[in-house]
TINU-471395 format. One record per residue (C-alpha): residue in one letter; x, y, z. Coordinates in steps of 0.001 Angstrom, whole numbers, plus 524288, in hexadecimal, padded with zeros to 5 digits. Layout:
TINU-471395
aXYZ;...
end
This chain:
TINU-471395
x34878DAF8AA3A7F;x3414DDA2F7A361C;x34327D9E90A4408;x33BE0DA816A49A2;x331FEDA974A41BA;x32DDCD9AC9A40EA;x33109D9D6DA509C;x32827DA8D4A522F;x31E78DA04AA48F0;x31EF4D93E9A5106;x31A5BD9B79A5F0F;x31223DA2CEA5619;x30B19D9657A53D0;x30BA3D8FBAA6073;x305AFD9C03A670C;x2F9D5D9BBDA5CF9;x2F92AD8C09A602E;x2F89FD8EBCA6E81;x2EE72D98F2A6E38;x2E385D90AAA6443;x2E868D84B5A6FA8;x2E343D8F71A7A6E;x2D71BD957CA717E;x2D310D881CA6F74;x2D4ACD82CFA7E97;x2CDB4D8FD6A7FF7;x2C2C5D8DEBA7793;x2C0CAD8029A7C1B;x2BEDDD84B4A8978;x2B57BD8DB2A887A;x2AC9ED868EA7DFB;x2AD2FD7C68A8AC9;x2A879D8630A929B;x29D60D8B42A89DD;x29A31D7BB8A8686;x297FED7B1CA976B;x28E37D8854A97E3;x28730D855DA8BE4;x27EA4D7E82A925C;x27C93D8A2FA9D1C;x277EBD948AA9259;x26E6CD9DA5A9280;x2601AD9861A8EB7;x2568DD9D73A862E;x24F6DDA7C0A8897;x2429ADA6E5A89A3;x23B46DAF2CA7B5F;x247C9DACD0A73ED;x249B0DABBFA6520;x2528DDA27BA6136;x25C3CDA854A56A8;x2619ED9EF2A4B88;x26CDEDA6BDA4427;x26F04D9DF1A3924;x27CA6DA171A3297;x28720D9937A2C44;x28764D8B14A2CAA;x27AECD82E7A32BC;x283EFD767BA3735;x27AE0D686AA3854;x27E0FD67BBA4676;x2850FD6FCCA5085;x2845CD740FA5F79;x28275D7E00A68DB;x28F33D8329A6BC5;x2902DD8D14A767D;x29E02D8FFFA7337;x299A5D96EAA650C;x2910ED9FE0A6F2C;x29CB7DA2CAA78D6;x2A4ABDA779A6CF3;x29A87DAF4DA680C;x29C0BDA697A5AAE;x28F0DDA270A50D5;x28AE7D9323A5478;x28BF2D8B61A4909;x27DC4D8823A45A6;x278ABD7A2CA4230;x26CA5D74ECA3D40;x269DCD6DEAA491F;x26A8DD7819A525C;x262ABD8033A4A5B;x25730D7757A48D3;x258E9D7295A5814;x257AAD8027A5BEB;x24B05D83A5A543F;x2441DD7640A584D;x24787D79ABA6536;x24380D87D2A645B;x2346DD858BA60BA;x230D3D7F96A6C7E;x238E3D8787A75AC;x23123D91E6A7CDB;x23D82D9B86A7D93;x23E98D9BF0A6FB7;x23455DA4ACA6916;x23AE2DA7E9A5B2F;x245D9DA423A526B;x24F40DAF35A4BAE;x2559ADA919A4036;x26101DAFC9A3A51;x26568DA954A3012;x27096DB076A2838;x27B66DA929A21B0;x277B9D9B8AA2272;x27F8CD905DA1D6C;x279C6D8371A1B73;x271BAD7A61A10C0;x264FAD7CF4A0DD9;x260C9D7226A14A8;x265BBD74D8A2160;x25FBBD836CA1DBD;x2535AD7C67A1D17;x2542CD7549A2A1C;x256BBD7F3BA31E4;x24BC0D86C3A2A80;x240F2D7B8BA2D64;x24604D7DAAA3B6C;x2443ED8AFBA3BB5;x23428D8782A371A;x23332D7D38A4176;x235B5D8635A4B58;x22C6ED8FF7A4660;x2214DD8530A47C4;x22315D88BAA555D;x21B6CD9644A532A;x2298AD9F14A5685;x22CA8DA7EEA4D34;x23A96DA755A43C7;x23F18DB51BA403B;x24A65DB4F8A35E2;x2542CDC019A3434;x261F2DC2E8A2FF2;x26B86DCEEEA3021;x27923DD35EA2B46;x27B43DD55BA1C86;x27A2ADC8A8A1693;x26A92DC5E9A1D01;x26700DB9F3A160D;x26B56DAD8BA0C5A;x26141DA517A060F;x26601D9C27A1087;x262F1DA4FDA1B92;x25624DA8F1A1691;x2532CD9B64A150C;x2513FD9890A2364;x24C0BDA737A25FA;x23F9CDA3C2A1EA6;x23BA7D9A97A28CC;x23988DA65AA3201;x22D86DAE41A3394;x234E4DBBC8A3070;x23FF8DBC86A281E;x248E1DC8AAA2B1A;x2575ADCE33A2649;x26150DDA50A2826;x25D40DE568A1E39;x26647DE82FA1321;x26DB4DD8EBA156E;x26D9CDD084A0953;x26431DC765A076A;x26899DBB899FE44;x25C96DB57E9F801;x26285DB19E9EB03;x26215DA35F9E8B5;x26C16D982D9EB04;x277FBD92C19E643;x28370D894E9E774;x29163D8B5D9E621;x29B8DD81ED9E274;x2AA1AD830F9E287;x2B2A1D7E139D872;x2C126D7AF19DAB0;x2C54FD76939CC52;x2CC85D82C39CA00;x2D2B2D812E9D7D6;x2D85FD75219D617;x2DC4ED7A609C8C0;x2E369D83189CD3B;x2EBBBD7CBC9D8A7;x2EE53D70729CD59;x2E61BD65929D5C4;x2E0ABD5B969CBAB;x2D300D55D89D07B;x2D024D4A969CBA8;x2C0E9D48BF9CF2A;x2B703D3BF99CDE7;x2A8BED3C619D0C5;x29C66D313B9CF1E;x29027D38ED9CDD7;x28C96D42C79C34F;x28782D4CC99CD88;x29447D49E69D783;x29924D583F9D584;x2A065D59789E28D;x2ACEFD58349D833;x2A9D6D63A59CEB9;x2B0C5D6EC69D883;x2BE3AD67E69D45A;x2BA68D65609C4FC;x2B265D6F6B9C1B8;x2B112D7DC69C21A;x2A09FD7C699C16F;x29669D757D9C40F;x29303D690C9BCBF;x286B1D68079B5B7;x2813CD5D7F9BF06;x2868ED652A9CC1B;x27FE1D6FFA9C717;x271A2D6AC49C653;x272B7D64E59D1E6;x2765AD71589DA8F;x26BA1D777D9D1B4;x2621DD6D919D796;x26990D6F379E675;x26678D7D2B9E553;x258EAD7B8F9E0E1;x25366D74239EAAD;x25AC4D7F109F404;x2551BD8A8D9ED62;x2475FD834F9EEB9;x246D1D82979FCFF;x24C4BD90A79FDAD;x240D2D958E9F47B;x23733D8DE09FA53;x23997D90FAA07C0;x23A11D9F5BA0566;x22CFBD9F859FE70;x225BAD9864A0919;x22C41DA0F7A12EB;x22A16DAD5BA0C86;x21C9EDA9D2A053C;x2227FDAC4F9F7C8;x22164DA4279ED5D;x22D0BD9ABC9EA84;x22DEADA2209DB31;x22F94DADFA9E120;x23A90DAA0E9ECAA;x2410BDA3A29E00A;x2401DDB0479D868;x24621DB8589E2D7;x2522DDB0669E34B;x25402DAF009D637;x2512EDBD2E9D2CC;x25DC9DC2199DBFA;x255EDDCE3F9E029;x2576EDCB239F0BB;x26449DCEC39F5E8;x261E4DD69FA0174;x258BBDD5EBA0CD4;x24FC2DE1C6A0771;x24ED7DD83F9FAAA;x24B17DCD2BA03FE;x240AADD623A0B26;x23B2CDDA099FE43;x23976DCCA09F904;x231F2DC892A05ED;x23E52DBE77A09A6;x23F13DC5E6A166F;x2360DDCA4FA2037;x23C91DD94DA22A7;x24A39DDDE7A2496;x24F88DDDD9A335F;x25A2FDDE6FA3A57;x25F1DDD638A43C3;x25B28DDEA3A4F41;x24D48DE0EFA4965;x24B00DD40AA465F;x24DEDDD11EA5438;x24483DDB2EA57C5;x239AEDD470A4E7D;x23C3ADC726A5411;x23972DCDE5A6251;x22D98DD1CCA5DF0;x228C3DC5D2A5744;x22C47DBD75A62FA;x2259BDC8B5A6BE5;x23055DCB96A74F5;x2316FDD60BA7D66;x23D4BDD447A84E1;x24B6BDD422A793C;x24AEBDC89BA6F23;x25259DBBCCA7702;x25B5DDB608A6D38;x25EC5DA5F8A6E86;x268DBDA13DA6313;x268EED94CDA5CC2;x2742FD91BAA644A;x26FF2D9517A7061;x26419D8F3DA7059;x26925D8042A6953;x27146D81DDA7792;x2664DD84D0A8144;x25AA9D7CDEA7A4C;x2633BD70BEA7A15;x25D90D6551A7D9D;x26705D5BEFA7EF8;x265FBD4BC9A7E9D;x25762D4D81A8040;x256A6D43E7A8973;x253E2D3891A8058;x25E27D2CF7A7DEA;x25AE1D2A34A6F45;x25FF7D3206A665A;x261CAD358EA56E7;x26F07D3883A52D7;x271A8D4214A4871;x27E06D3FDBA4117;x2826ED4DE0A3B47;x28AA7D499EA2C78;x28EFED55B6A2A12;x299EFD5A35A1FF9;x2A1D2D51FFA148E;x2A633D458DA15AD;x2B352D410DA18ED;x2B92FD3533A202B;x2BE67D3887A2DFE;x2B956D42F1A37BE;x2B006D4D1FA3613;x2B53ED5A80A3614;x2A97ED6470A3917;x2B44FD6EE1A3432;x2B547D6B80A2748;x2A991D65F3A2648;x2AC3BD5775A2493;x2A3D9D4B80A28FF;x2ADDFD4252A2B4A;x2A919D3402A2B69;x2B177D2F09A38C5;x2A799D38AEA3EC7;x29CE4D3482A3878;x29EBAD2866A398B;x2A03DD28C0A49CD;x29661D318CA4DB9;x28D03D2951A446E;x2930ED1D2BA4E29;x28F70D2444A5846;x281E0D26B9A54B8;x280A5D16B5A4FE4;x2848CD12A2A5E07;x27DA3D1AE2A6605;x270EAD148FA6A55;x26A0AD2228A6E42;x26B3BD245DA5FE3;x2602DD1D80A5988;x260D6D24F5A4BA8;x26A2BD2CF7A4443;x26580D39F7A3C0B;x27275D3960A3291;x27383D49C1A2E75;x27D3DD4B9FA2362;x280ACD5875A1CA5;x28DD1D5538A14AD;x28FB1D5587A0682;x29810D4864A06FD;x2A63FD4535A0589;x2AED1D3992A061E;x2A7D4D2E7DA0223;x2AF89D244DA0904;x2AB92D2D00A162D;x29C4ED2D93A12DC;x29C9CD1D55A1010;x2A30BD1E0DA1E8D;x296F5D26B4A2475;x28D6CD1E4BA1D1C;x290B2D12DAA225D;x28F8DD19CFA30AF;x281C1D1BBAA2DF9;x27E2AD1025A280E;x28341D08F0A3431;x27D7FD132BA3D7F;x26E59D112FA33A1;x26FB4D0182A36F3;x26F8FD044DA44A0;x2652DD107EA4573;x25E5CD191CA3BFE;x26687D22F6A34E7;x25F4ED2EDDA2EAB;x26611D3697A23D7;x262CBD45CBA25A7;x26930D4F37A18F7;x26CE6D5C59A1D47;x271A1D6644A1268;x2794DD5B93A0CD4;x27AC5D4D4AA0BF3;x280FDD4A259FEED;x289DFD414B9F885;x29283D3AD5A03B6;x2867CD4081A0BAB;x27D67D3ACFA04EB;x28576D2C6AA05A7;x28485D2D66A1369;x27768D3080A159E;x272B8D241CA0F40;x27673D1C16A1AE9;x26AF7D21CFA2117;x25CC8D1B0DA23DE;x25770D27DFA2069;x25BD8D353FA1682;x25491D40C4A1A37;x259B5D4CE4A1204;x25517D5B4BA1118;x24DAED5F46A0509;x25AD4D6874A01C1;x265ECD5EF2A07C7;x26F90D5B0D9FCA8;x2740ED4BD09FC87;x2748CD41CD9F1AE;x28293D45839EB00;x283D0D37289E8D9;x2901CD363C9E3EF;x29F79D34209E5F8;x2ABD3D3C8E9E11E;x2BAC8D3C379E2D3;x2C5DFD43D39DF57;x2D2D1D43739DE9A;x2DB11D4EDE9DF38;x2EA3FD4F4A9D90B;x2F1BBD5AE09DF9B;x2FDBBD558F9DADB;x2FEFDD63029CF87;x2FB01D6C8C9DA66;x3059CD66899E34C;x30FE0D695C9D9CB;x30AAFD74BC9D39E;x3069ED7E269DFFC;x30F4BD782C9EA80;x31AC0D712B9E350;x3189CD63E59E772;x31AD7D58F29E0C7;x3168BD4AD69E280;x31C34D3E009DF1E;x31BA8D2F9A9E5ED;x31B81D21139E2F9;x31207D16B09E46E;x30F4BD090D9E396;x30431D0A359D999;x2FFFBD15CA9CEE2;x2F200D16C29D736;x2FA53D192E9E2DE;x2F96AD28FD9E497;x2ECC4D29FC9DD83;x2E6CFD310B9EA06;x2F428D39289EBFD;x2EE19D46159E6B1;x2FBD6D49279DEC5;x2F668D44AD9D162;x2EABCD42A49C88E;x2E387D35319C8E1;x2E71ED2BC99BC3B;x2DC09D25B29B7C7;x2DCCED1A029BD3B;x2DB8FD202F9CADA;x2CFE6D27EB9C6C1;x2C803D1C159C07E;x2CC83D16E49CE7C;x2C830D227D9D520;x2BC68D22E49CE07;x2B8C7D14D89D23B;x2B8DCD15469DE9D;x2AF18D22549DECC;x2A5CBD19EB9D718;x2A5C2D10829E05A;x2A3EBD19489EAA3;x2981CD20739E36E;x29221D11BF9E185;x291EED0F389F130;x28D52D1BBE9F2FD;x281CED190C9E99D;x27FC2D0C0C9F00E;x27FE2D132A9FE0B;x27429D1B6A9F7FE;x26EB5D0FF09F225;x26CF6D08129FDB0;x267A6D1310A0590;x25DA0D190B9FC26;x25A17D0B869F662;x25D99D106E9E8EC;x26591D085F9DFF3;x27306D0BF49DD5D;x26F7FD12139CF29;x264F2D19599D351;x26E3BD20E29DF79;x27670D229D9D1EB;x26DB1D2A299CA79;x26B19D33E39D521;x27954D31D89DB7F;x2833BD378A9D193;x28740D414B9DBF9;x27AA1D48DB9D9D8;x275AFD52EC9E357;x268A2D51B69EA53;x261FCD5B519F26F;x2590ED52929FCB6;x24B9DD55E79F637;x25364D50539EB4C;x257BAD44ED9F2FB;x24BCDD3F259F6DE;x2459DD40199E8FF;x25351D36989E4CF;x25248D2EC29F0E1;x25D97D33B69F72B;x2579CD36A2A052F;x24A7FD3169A0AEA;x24447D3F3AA0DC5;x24680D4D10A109B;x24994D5152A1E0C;x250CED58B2A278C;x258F7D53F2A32E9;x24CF0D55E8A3BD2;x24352D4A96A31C0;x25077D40AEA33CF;x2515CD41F9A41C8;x24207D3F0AA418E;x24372D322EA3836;x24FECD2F42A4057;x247EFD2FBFA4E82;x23CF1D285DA4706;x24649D1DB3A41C2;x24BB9D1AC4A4EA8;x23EABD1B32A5602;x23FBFD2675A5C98;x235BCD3122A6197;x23607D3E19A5D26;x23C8AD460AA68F4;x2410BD3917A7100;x24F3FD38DBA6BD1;x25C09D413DA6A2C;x2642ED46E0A6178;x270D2D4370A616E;x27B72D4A80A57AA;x28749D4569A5050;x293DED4A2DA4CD3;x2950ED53C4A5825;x293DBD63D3A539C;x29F6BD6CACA5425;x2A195D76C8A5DF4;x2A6C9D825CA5D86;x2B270D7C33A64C1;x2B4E7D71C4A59AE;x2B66ED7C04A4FCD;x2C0D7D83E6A5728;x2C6C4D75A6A5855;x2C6FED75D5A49E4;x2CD0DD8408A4846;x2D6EAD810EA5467;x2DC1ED770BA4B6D;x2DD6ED7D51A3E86;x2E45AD899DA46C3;x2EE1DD7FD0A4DAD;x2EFE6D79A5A3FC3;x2F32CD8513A39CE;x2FD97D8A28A4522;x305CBD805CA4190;x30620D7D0EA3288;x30F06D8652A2C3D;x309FDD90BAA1FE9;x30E38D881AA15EA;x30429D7CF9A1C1F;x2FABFD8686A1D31;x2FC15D8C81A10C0;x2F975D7E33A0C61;x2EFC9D7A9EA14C5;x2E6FCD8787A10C7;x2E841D834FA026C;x2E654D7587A046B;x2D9EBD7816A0B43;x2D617D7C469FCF0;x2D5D6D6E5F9F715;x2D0D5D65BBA0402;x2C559D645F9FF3D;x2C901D5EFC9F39B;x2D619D58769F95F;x2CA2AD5097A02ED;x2C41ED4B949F67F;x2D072D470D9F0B5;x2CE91D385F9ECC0;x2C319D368A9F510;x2B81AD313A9F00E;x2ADA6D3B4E9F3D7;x29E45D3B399F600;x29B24D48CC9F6C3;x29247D55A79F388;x29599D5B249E734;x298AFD68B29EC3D;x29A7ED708C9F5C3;x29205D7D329F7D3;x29832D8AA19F954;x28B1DD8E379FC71;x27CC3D8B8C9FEA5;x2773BD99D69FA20;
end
């Protein structure tokens, strides 16, 4: 009977094998084919309005992909693209408005705020925004956000309406750990370095505290601001209405004056119509679309500014756009690439990455550094350039940051991890083995460190937080006590920044591609831009699922019982005796 079954179990899994093999050679094929027409599709009308539906994550850089439009599947949106699009869109005479539907964004506050000065600059041009949103969920803080910068503000009636302030979440996996017997032993240098209180504490420390206080602060400020000049309130009074809790649907929003009237998505077409003065239907153009037919190419000119896109935590190796990881091999090639390529004459360095292994981010800086003796390197923050972030950055001529980006985090932490109880205990394993010295398994992860091996450990993280204090240092001509006194693994927002001499002035990516152009001698509109590490397509994500599916035919349930609990602690199995520069936390959510 066994036979059989592992038999019938066997074909069972070769025939599901086959068929991803034939999906996949499938798939391939036809993105191929849409990759060779993309080029042939339809153009622009002429009296179009260009639609931006902003939902789920803005990504720093992405392309066009015509294969998301065969399949009928939503584009993954990036900041570029965005902004591109709207620059493009005021001078083009086929474009006479912008729809924005924003509903269910995800990103920082100061991408939020990028996209939002966009969305102005392209109403400098005289063509009207209208902003509207439907279903039952009409609007986060987020959302409404980038609908002020319209002319008319519009939602669904009856849909919710979420005006209520913001907040940060933090997980904490003490009791986890806990409970499956794991002993964490954890070291930190910095007061502020909190990035270790989700495996020793249940709550936030005193210190963490203030400073997500201040984070959210400065966040809340550019929210209430923005709404009062938008809406001609007063900032007391935009304050008052989130803090009083009394806005929760769209009839609340209309009645405060945070909306313009209540519409659905058919009559706000209808409105739009009639504010563009059409008399024909309302012509349509999405952001997608239109990044694809408005493309311009090389631009004809030779020189060029390359943007290097440091995106996701920090980890020796490859970079893995799956799981979000900025490995340093990467960096550290395309960064080559950039260095000897003499059409590049300056490099606009864009990070967004909380950190990670410092040993990786020492790796990256030194990339730069050799890349900023050769031609000028300009530093530009997005939401967040902290800790192992921040260490990088310094290798720059130049740190531009956004008023909101968070950086600074100067500070290192390590941990070591014993799962030598919850070995024995949940899965009866048991561990034993011989060495040559006591200090021999002190990294093996089946016992506690003796404290010997944490005043070692606890060394060499000191001496790793004194070279990254001398990396600051050197770049911000500070001396090494003063980078102490506001190091400590504090958090800065980058108004904050500037005031401790952290960056050299607030910016978007937009001002460092200006400086950059103006360091290498370079006229505004004479040169290129040229793009590093190369975007995902939709193709390179199926890639990613193919693999986990094949994986997965072949392991049997007691690996993948395993594997599916496992995933539980990789995070924290990724830290294990590493010494770590990184962002104290990680947000469950911006709002």
């Amino acid at each position: 009977m066994r036979f059989f079954s592992t038999m019938v179990a066997s074909v069972l899994g070769s025939l599901i094998a086959i068929g991803l093999i034939i999906f996949i050679c499938a798939l391939i094929a036809t993105a191929f084919i849409a990759s060779s027409f993309s080029t042939a599709q339809a153009p622009v009308a002429s009296e179009s309005v260009l639609t931006l539906r902003l939902s789920g994550p803005i990504e720093e850089y992405g392309i066009s992909d015509p294969t998301y439009e065969l399949f009928d599947l939503p584009q993954p949106t990036s900041l570029a693209q965005i902004s591109g699009a709207l620059e493009k869109a005021a001078t083009d005479d086929r474009i006479k408005a912008v729809w924005l539907k924003p509903q269910g964004v995800i990103a920082g506050w100061p991408t939020l705020a990028e996209i939002r000065q966009s969305i102005l600059e392209f109403k400098e041009s005289g063509k009207p925004v209208i902003a509207s949103t439907s279903g039952d969920m009409a609007m986060r803080e987020s959302d409404y956000f980038l609908a002020t910068a319209a002319d008319s503000v519009y939602a669904a009636p009856g849909a919710f309406f979420e005006f209520n302030g913001l907040s940060l979440s933090v997980l904490f996996y003490k009791g986890l750990l806990e409970k499956l017997n794991i002993e964490p032993t954890v070291l930190r240098v910095g007061t502020f370095k909190g990035a270790v209180e989700p495996y020793t504490r249940e709550d936030l420390s005193r210190e963490n505290r203030e400073q997500l206080v201040a984070i959210l602060e400065n966040w809340s400020q550019l929210l209430t601001s923005t709404t009062a000049e938008a809406r001609s309130m007063s900032e007391e009074h935009v304050l008052n209405l989130i803090q009083t809790g009394t806005i929760l649907t769209t009839e609340d929003a209309l009645e405060a004056d945070l909306l313009d009237g209540l519409l659905s998505d058919e009559n706000a077409r209808t409105r739009l119509k009639k504010w563009v003065e059409l008399d024909g239907r309302l012509r349509t153009t999405s952001l997608s679309t239109y990044s694809s037919s408005s493309s311009s190419g090389s631009s004809g000119h030779s020189d060029a500014i390359g943007i290097m896109i440091a995106s996701g935590t920090i980890m020796s190796g490859n970079s893995s756009g799956r799981n979000g990881l900025l490995g340093a091999t990467t960096f550290e090639n395309s960064m080559r690439s950039f260095r000897e390529n003499d059409d590049v004459k300056a490099v606009v360095l864009r990070i967004d990455s909380p950190g990670g292994s410092a040993t990786a981010s020492e790796a990256m800086w030194q990339a730069v550094k050799e890349t900023s003796n050769e031609k000028p390197v300009v530093v530009s923050m997005g939401d967040m350039a902290a800790s192992g972030g921040y260490w990088l950055a310094t290798a720059g001529d130049t740190i531009l940051a956004s008023p909101h980006t968070l950086t600074g985090s100067i500070g290192v932490f390590g941990m070591h991890l014993s799962l030598g109880r919850m070995m024995e205990t949940k899965l009866g394993i048991t561990y034993d083995h011989v060495s040559t010295s006591d200090f021999a398994d002190m990294f093996s992860g089946m016992r506690p460190l003796r404290d010997a091996e944490r005043a070692l450990f606890e060394r060499s993280l000191g001496q790793i937080y004194t070279k990254f204090l001398e990396r600051v240092a050197e770049s911000r001509d500070m001396t090494v006590d003063a980078v102490d006194d506001i190091g400590q693994g504090r958090i800065w927002t980058g108004e904050a920044a500037l005031n401790a001499g952290l960056v050299d002035q607030l910016g978007d990516l937009d001002d460092a591609i200006e400086i950059a152009a103006e360091m290498a001698g370079l006229e505004k509109d004479q040169y290129r831009i040229r793009r590093l590490p190369r975007p995902r397509t939709l193709m390179d994500r199926y890639l990613d699922l193919f693999m986990i599916g094949i994986r997965s035919v072949f392991e049997s349930p007691i690996e993948a019982q395993l594997r599916t609990e496992a995933r539980l602690l990789e995070e924290a199995v990724r830290l294990h005796a590493t010494p770590i520069a990184r962002f104290p936390l990680d947000f469950v959510e911006y709002d």
